[in-house]
N, C-alpha and C positions, 0 to 999 in steps of 0.2 A: 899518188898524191893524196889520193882519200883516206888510204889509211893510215897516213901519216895525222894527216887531220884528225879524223875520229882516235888515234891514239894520244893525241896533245889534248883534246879535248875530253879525255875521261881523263888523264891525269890532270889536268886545268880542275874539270869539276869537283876531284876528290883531294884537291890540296890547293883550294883558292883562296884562302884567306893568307899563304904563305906567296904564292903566284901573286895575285893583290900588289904588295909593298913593293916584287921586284916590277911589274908593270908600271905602277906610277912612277920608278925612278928610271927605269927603260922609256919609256916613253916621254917623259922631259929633258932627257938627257940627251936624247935625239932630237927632240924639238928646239932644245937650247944648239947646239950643234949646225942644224939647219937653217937657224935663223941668223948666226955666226957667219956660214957660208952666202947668204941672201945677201946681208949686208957688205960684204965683202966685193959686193957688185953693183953698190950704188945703193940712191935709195926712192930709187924715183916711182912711180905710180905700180909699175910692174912686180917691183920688189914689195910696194904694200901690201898685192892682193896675194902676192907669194907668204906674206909672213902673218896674214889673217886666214889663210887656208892651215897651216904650221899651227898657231894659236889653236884655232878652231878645235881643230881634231884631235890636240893633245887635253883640250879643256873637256871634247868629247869624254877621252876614256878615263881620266880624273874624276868627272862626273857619275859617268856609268857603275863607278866602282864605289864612291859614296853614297851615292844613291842606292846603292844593294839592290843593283839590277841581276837579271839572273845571268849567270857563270858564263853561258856561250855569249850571250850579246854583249859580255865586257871583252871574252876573246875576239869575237869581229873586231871590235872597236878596236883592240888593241894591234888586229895583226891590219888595218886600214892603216894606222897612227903610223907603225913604223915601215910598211910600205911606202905610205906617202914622202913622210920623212927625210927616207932613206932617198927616194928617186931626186927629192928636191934638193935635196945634199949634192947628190951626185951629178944633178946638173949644172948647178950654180959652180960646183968646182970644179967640172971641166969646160968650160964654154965663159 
């Protein structure tokens, strides 16, 4: 797994401004997605703090990557975004 890491991570640093554009639409695109499935389960208090975790963390790597933070700390952000995402997706749509 590390090396998988440090291999997405040298090619993340020597082509990020092209990684960049697909990040922001990968990571909204799963945010919009997650937030589809949240709703889709009501919308009461539970689902709020579900869909301000969702928010949060997609405005994180949005941020990180206009702000012209450095290349790894946009990868974190980006591989948290669609971890989280992906988990909240997949609970909301099976349960």
């Amino acid at each position: 797994m590390s090396t998988l890491y440090n291999n997405l991570k040298k090619d993340w640093e020597n082509h990020f401004m092209m990684y960049a554009a697909l990040a922001i639409i990968a990571s909204t695109c799963l945010g919009g997605f997650a937030v589809l499935s949240i709703f889709n389960n009501g919308s009461g208090i539970p689902q709020m703090i579900q869909i301000f975790l969702v928010v949060t963390i997609c405005n994180i790597v949005n941020a990180s990557i206009l702000t012209v933070q450095k290349p790894e700390r946009v990868l974190k952000a980006l591989i948290a975004s669609l971890i989280i995402c992906f988990l909240i997706t997949a609970i909301n749509l099976l349960f």
